[in-house]
C-alpha positions in Angstrom: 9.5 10.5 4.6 11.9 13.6 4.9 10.2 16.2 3.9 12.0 18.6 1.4 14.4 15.7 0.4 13.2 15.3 -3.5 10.0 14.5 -5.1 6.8 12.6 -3.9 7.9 14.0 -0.3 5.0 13.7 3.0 4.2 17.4 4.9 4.5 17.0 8.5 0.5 16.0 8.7 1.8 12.9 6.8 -0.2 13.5 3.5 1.5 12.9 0.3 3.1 16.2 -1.2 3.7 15.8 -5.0 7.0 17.2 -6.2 7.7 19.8 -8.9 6.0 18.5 -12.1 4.2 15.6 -11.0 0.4 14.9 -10.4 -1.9 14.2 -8.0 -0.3 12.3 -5.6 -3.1 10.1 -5.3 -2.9 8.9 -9.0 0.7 8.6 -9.5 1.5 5.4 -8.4 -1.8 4.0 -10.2 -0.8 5.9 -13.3 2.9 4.1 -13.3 1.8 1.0 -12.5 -1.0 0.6 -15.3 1.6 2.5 -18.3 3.9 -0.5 -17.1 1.9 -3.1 -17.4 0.0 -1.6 -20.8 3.7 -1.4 -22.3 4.6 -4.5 -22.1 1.8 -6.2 -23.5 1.8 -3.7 -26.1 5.0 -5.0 -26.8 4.7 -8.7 -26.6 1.5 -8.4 -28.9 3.9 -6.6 -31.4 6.7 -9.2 -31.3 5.0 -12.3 -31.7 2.5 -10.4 -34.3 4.5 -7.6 -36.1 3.5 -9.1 -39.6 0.4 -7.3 -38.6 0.6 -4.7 -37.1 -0.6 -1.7 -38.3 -3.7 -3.3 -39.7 -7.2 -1.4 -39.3 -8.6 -4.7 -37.7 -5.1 -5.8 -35.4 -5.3 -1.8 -34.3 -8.2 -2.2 -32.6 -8.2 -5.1 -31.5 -4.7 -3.5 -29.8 -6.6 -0.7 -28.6 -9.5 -2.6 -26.9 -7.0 -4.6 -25.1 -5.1 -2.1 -23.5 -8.2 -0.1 -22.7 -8.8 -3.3 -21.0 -5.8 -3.4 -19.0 -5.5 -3.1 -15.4 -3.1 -2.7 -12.3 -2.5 -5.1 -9.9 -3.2 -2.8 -6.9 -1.1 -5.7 -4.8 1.8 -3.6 -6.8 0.5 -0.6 -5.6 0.5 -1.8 -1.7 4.5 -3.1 -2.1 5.5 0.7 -3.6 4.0 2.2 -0.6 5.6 0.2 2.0 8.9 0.4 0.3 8.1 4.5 0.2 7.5 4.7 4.0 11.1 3.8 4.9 12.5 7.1 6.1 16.4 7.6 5.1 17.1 9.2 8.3 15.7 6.2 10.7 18.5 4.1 9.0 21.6 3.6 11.1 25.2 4.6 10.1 28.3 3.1 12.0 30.4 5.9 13.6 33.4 4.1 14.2 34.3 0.0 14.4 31.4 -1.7 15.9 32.8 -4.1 19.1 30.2 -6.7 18.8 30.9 -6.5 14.4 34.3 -6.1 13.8 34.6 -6.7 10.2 31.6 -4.1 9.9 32.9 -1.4 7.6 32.6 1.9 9.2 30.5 4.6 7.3 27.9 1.7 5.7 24.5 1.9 5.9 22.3 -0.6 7.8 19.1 -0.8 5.9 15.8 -1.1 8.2 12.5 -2.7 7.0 9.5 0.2 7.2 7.3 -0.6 10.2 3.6 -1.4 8.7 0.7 -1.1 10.2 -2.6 -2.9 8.5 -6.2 -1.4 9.3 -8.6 -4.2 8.8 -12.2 -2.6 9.0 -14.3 -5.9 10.1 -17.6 -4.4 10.3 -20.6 -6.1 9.4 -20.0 -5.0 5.6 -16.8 -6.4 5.0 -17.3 -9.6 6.5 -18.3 -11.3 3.2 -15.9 -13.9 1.8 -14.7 -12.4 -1.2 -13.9 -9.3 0.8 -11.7 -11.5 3.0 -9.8 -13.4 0.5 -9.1 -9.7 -0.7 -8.4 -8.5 2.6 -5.8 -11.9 3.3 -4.5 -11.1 -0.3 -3.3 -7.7 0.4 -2.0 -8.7 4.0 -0.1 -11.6 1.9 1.7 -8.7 -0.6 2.9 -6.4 2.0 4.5 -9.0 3.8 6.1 -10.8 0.8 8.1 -7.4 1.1 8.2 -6.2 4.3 8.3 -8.5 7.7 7.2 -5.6 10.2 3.8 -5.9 9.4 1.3 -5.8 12.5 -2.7 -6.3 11.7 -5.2 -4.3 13.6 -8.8 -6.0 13.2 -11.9 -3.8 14.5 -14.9 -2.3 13.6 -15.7 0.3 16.4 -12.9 -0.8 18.8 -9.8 -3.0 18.5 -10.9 -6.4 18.1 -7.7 -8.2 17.2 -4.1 -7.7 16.5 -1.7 -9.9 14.7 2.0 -9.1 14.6 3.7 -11.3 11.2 7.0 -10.3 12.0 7.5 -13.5 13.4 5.6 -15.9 11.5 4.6 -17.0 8.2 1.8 -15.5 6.9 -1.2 -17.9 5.2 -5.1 -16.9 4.3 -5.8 -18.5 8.0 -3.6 -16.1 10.0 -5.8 -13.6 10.8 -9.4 -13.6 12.2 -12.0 -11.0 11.1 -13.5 -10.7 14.5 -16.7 -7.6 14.4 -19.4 -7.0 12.5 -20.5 -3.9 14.1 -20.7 -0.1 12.9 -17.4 1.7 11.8 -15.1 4.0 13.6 -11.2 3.0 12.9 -9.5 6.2 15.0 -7.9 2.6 17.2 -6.1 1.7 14.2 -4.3 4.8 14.6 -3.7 5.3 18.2 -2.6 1.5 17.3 -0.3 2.2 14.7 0.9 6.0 16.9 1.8 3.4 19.3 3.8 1.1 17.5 5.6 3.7 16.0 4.5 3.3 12.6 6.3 3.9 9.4 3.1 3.5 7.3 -0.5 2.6 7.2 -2.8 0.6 5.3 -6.4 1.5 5.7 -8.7 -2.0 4.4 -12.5 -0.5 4.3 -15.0 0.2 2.4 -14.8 4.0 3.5 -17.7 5.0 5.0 -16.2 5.6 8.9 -16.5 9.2 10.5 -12.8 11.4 10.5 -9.5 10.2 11.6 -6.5 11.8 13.0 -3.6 9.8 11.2 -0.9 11.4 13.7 1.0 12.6 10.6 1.9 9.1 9.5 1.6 8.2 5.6 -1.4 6.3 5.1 -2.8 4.8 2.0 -7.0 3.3 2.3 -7.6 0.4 0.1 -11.5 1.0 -0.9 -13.3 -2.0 -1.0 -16.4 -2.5 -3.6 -19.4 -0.9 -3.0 -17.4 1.8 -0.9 -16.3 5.5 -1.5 -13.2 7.1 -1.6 -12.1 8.7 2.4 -10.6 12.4 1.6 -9.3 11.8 -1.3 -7.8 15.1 -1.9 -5.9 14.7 1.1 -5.5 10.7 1.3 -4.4 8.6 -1.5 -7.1 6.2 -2.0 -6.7 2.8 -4.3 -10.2 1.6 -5.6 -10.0 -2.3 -5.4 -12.4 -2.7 -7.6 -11.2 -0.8 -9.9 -8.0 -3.1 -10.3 -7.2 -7.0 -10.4 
Protein backbone atom coordinates (compact mmCIF):
# COMPACT_ATOMS: atom_id res chain seq x y z
CA UNK A 1 0.00 0.00 0.00
CA UNK A 2 1.12 3.79 -0.15
CA UNK A 3 2.00 4.64 2.84
CA UNK A 4 0.53 7.96 4.30
CA UNK A 5 -2.34 7.72 1.65
CA UNK A 6 -5.42 7.34 4.36
CA UNK A 7 -6.23 4.82 6.89
CA UNK A 8 -5.32 1.10 7.33
CA UNK A 9 -1.91 2.16 5.45
CA UNK A 10 1.44 -0.56 5.51
CA UNK A 11 5.07 1.12 6.93
CA UNK A 12 7.75 0.48 4.65
CA UNK A 13 8.55 -3.10 6.74
CA UNK A 14 5.12 -4.04 5.17
CA UNK A 15 3.25 -4.42 8.56
CA UNK A 16 -0.18 -3.12 8.86
CA UNK A 17 -0.30 0.54 10.29
CA UNK A 18 -3.77 1.37 11.75
CA UNK A 19 -5.08 4.83 10.90
CA UNK A 20 -6.22 7.61 13.21
CA UNK A 21 -9.02 6.11 15.34
CA UNK A 22 -8.99 2.64 14.39
CA UNK A 23 -7.80 -0.58 16.33
CA UNK A 24 -5.50 -3.06 16.17
CA UNK A 25 -4.86 -3.76 12.84
CA UNK A 26 -4.92 -7.26 13.36
CA UNK A 27 -8.64 -7.34 14.57
CA UNK A 28 -10.16 -4.98 12.21
CA UNK A 29 -11.02 -6.84 9.51
CA UNK A 30 -12.28 -9.73 11.92
CA UNK A 31 -14.18 -7.20 13.88
CA UNK A 32 -16.07 -5.95 10.45
CA UNK A 33 -16.63 -8.95 9.17
CA UNK A 34 -18.33 -10.71 12.26
CA UNK A 35 -20.67 -7.02 13.13
CA UNK A 36 -21.78 -7.85 9.40
CA UNK A 37 -22.69 -10.91 9.49
CA UNK A 38 -24.27 -10.59 13.39
CA UNK A 39 -26.45 -7.68 11.82
CA UNK A 40 -28.04 -9.28 9.48
CA UNK A 41 -29.18 -12.14 11.19
CA UNK A 42 -30.15 -9.93 13.83
CA UNK A 43 -32.25 -8.51 11.41
CA UNK A 44 -33.83 -11.35 9.56
CA UNK A 45 -34.64 -12.94 13.08
CA UNK A 46 -36.60 -9.59 13.73
CA UNK A 47 -38.50 -9.48 10.41
CA UNK A 48 -39.85 -12.76 10.14
CA UNK A 49 -40.40 -12.70 14.19
CA UNK A 50 -41.11 -9.06 15.29
CA UNK A 51 -44.49 -10.15 17.03
CA UNK A 52 -41.96 -11.25 19.47
CA UNK A 53 -39.51 -9.51 19.95
CA UNK A 54 -38.69 -8.00 22.97
CA UNK A 55 -39.74 -11.07 24.98
CA UNK A 56 -37.52 -12.24 28.09
CA UNK A 57 -37.36 -15.76 26.37
CA UNK A 58 -37.03 -14.57 22.26
CA UNK A 59 -34.15 -12.06 23.92
CA UNK A 60 -32.10 -14.67 24.76
CA UNK A 61 -32.55 -16.90 22.57
CA UNK A 62 -31.33 -13.62 20.30
CA UNK A 63 -28.54 -13.20 22.32
CA UNK A 64 -27.19 -16.84 22.33
CA UNK A 65 -27.33 -16.83 18.71
CA UNK A 66 -25.32 -14.07 17.90
CA UNK A 67 -22.82 -14.94 20.60
CA UNK A 68 -22.75 -17.86 18.45
CA UNK A 69 -22.02 -16.16 15.32
CA UNK A 70 -18.98 -16.43 13.44
CA UNK A 71 -16.83 -15.00 10.34
CA UNK A 72 -16.20 -16.74 7.38
CA UNK A 73 -12.41 -16.11 7.46
CA UNK A 74 -12.62 -17.04 3.47
CA UNK A 75 -14.10 -13.22 3.72
CA UNK A 76 -11.27 -12.24 5.47
CA UNK A 77 -8.60 -13.77 2.83
CA UNK A 78 -10.67 -11.82 -0.28
CA UNK A 79 -10.38 -8.20 1.85
CA UNK A 80 -6.78 -8.70 2.07
CA UNK A 81 -6.03 -9.45 -1.52
CA UNK A 82 -8.32 -6.75 -2.67
CA UNK A 83 -6.16 -4.33 0.07
CA UNK A 84 -2.76 -5.32 -1.47
CA UNK A 85 -3.43 -3.59 -4.81
CA UNK A 86 -1.20 -0.61 -4.62
CA UNK A 87 -2.90 2.63 -6.45
CA UNK A 88 0.30 3.69 -7.69
CA UNK A 89 1.26 0.20 -9.63
CA UNK A 90 -1.91 1.01 -11.71
CA UNK A 91 -1.34 2.41 -15.14
CA UNK A 92 -2.63 5.84 -16.49
CA UNK A 93 -2.65 6.55 -20.39
CA UNK A 94 -0.60 9.65 -21.11
CA UNK A 95 -1.74 10.34 -24.41
CA UNK A 96 -3.87 8.09 -27.28
CA UNK A 97 -2.57 4.67 -27.04
CA UNK A 98 -1.47 3.43 -30.91
CA UNK A 99 -2.28 -0.18 -30.39
CA UNK A 100 -6.05 1.27 -28.39
CA UNK A 101 -7.32 3.95 -30.18
CA UNK A 102 -10.62 4.36 -28.76
CA UNK A 103 -8.81 4.17 -25.19
CA UNK A 104 -9.79 7.38 -23.41
CA UNK A 105 -6.74 9.16 -22.39
CA UNK A 106 -6.51 9.95 -18.54
CA UNK A 107 -8.44 6.35 -17.50
CA UNK A 108 -7.25 4.17 -15.23
CA UNK A 109 -6.27 0.56 -16.04
CA UNK A 110 -7.01 -1.48 -13.09
CA UNK A 111 -4.39 -4.39 -12.22
CA UNK A 112 -5.24 -7.53 -10.23
CA UNK A 113 -2.76 -7.65 -6.85
CA UNK A 114 -0.10 -10.25 -7.39
CA UNK A 115 -0.66 -13.15 -4.53
CA UNK A 116 1.55 -15.21 -3.22
CA UNK A 117 0.20 -18.45 -1.08
CA UNK A 118 2.58 -20.02 1.64
CA UNK A 119 1.53 -23.57 2.07
CA UNK A 120 3.41 -24.98 5.16
CA UNK A 121 3.33 -28.88 4.28
CA UNK A 122 5.15 -30.21 7.15
CA UNK A 123 4.39 -33.29 8.78
CA UNK A 124 1.65 -31.45 10.91
CA UNK A 125 -0.43 -30.12 8.36
CA UNK A 126 -0.64 -32.97 6.18
CA UNK A 127 -3.92 -34.26 7.68
CA UNK A 128 -7.03 -34.19 5.51
CA UNK A 129 -9.11 -31.81 7.10
CA UNK A 130 -6.16 -29.39 7.20
CA UNK A 131 -6.00 -29.84 3.30
CA UNK A 132 -9.49 -29.42 2.41
CA UNK A 133 -8.92 -26.13 4.48
CA UNK A 134 -5.78 -25.36 2.92
CA UNK A 135 -7.62 -26.07 -0.99
CA UNK A 136 -10.57 -23.96 0.54
CA UNK A 137 -8.71 -20.85 1.12
CA UNK A 138 -6.55 -21.29 -2.22
CA UNK A 139 -10.19 -21.65 -3.84
CA UNK A 140 -11.40 -17.93 -2.24
CA UNK A 141 -8.47 -15.96 -3.20
CA UNK A 142 -8.67 -17.00 -6.56
CA UNK A 143 -12.48 -16.66 -6.97
CA UNK A 144 -11.12 -12.96 -6.69
CA UNK A 145 -7.94 -12.52 -7.79
CA UNK A 146 -6.21 -14.70 -10.85
CA UNK A 147 -2.47 -13.81 -9.92
CA UNK A 148 -2.33 -16.32 -7.42
CA UNK A 149 1.04 -18.45 -7.32
CA UNK A 150 1.19 -21.42 -4.46
CA UNK A 151 4.42 -22.11 -2.81
CA UNK A 152 4.30 -25.70 -1.08
CA UNK A 153 7.32 -26.58 1.40
CA UNK A 154 8.10 -27.40 4.74
CA UNK A 155 11.96 -26.64 5.14
CA UNK A 156 12.62 -25.90 1.35
CA UNK A 157 10.48 -25.25 -1.64
CA UNK A 158 8.81 -28.28 -2.47
CA UNK A 159 6.22 -27.23 -5.06
CA UNK A 160 4.91 -24.19 -6.89
CA UNK A 161 1.72 -23.76 -8.65
CA UNK A 162 0.92 -20.67 -10.67
CA UNK A 163 -3.40 -20.46 -11.14
CA UNK A 164 -3.20 -17.55 -13.23
CA UNK A 165 -3.69 -19.70 -16.05
CA UNK A 166 -5.87 -22.39 -14.97
CA UNK A 167 -8.87 -23.23 -13.15
CA UNK A 168 -8.41 -23.93 -9.82
CA UNK A 169 -10.23 -27.40 -8.21
CA UNK A 170 -9.42 -29.24 -4.59
CA UNK A 171 -6.85 -31.53 -6.94
CA UNK A 172 -4.67 -28.61 -8.19
CA UNK A 173 -2.20 -28.52 -5.75
CA UNK A 174 -0.02 -31.24 -4.15
CA UNK A 175 0.99 -31.06 -0.51
CA UNK A 176 4.47 -32.44 -1.13
CA UNK A 177 6.70 -32.49 2.66
CA UNK A 178 6.25 -33.64 5.84
CA UNK A 179 9.34 -32.47 7.37
CA UNK A 180 10.24 -29.80 10.12
CA UNK A 181 9.23 -26.07 9.42
CA UNK A 182 11.22 -23.14 8.09
CA UNK A 183 9.09 -21.00 5.41
CA UNK A 184 11.83 -17.99 4.83
CA UNK A 185 11.48 -19.70 0.73
CA UNK A 186 8.14 -18.60 0.62
CA UNK A 187 9.41 -15.33 0.86
CA UNK A 188 12.50 -15.14 -1.12
CA UNK A 189 9.60 -16.90 -3.48
CA UNK A 190 7.07 -14.37 -3.22
CA UNK A 191 10.41 -11.20 -3.20
CA UNK A 192 10.96 -12.86 -6.47
CA UNK A 193 7.78 -12.76 -8.08
CA UNK A 194 7.27 -9.43 -7.07
CA UNK A 195 4.55 -9.89 -4.73
CA UNK A 196 1.69 -7.65 -3.90
CA UNK A 197 0.64 -9.81 -0.89
CA UNK A 198 1.15 -12.97 1.09
CA UNK A 199 -0.73 -15.56 2.56
CA UNK A 200 1.05 -17.53 5.21
CA UNK A 201 -1.11 -21.36 5.63
CA UNK A 202 0.56 -22.89 9.00
CA UNK A 203 0.08 -23.72 12.00
CA UNK A 204 2.77 -21.14 13.27
CA UNK A 205 5.24 -22.75 14.96
CA UNK A 206 8.38 -21.97 12.27
CA UNK A 207 11.51 -19.86 13.49
CA UNK A 208 11.56 -15.85 12.21
CA UNK A 209 10.99 -14.56 8.74
CA UNK A 210 12.06 -11.58 6.85
CA UNK A 211 8.80 -10.64 4.82
CA UNK A 212 10.90 -8.12 2.52
CA UNK A 213 8.38 -5.48 3.52
CA UNK A 214 5.52 -7.10 1.72
CA UNK A 215 1.89 -7.27 3.48
CA UNK A 216 1.37 -10.57 4.74
CA UNK A 217 -1.47 -12.05 6.56
CA UNK A 218 -0.76 -16.01 8.38
CA UNK A 219 -3.87 -18.10 8.40
CA UNK A 220 -3.22 -20.21 11.85
CA UNK A 221 -4.29 -23.56 11.56
CA UNK A 222 -5.83 -25.56 14.69
CA UNK A 223 -3.71 -26.67 17.21
CA UNK A 224 -1.23 -23.77 16.19
CA UNK A 225 -0.24 -20.32 17.71
CA UNK A 226 -0.42 -17.03 16.52
CA UNK A 227 3.31 -15.81 14.60
CA UNK A 228 4.07 -12.04 15.95
CA UNK A 229 0.99 -11.09 16.32
CA UNK A 230 1.67 -7.57 17.35
CA UNK A 231 3.46 -7.07 14.25
CA UNK A 232 1.52 -9.65 11.80
CA UNK A 233 -2.05 -9.88 11.48
CA UNK A 234 -2.89 -13.38 12.21
CA UNK A 235 -6.59 -15.06 11.38
CA UNK A 236 -7.26 -18.10 13.76
CA UNK A 237 -9.02 -20.73 11.43
CA UNK A 238 -10.33 -22.33 14.05
CA UNK A 239 -11.69 -19.74 15.45
CA UNK A 240 -14.08 -19.04 12.30
CA UNK A 241 -16.17 -21.21 9.82
Amino acid sequence: MAGGDGPGSHNPDGHFQPGEGEGNGNDDNMVDAKFENILQEAKNECDSRSQKYGSGSYANELLAKLLKSRVDYRTLLQRFAASTRDVQKERRWRKRHRRYPTQTPGNIVKRQPNIVVIADSSGSMTDQETINNLNSQIAALHAVCQNVTVIVGDTQERARFDLSKQRFSHGTVKYIGGGGTDLQFGFDAAKELGADGVVVQTDGYIPKIDNFGIPTLFCIFPGGTPYEPETFKNIMVGDCL
